[in-house]
BATI-734081 format. One line per field, with one value per residue (C-alpha): residue in three letters; x, y negated, z. Coordinates in Angstrom, 3 decimals. Each point is the difference from the previous one (the first is absolute). Layout:
N
res: (ALA,...)
xx: (X,...)
yy: (Y,...)
zz: (Z,...)
***
This chain:
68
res: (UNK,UNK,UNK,UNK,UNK,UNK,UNK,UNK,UNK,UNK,UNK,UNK,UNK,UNK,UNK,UNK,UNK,UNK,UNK,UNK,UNK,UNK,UNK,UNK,UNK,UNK,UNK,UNK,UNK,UNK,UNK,UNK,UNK,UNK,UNK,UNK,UNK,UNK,UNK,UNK,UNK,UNK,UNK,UNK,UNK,UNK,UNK,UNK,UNK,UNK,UNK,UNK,UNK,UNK,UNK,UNK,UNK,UNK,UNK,UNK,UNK,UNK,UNK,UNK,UNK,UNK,UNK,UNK)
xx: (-6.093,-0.908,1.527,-2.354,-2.879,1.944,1.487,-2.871,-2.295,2.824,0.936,-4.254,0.447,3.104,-2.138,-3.056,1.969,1.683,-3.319,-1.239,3.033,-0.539,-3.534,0.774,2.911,-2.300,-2.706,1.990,1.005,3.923,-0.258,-2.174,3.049,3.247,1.711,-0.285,2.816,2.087,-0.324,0.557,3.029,1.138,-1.220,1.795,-2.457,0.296,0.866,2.689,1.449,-0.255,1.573,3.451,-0.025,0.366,2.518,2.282,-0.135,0.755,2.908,1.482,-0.059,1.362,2.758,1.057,-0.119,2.538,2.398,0.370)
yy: (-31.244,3.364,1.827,-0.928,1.796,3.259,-1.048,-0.799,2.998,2.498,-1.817,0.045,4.030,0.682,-1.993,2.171,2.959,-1.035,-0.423,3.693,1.254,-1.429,0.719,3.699,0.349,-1.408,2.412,3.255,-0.874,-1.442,-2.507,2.026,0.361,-2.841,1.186,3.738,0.795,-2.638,1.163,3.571,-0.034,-0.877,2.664,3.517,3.495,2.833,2.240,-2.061,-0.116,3.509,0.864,-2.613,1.734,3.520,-1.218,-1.278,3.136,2.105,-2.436,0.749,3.369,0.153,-2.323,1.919,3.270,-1.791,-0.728,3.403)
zz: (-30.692,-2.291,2.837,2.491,-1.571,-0.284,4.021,1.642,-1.112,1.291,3.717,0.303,-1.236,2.417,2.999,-0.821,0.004,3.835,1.552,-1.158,0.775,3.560,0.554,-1.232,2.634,2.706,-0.849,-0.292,3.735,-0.779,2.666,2.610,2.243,-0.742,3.980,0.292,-2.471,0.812,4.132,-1.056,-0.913,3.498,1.512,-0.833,-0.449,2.858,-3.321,-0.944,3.282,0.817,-3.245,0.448,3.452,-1.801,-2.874,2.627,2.191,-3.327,-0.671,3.300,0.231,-3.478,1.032,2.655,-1.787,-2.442,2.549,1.780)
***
């Protein structure tokens, strides 16, 4: 039973804390946008392609100069 009034206090502290946590995440703009990221990573950059493009070309040519 002495527990509860050492319990109780902290759970209403740790609750308190949540909900400013929350309200300071929505305010600094943390759930502004929830699908962009997650549909970005599907599609690639024109950098990053044009650059995989290059590395594999550079590969080749090295691999060939290897071999003669």
């Amino acid at each position: 039973m002495e527990s509860l009034f050492i319990l109780i206090p902290i759970a209403v502290l740790f609750i308190a804390l949540a909900i400013k946590v929350f309200f300071w995440a929505v305010d600094n703009g943390q759930f502004d946008d929830l699908e962009g990221p997650a549909h970005s990573i599907l599609f690639e950059d024109k950098a990053t392609k044009k650059s995989a493009q290059t590395d594999t070309c550079q590969s080749s040519e090295k691999d060939n100069h290897l071999q003669s």
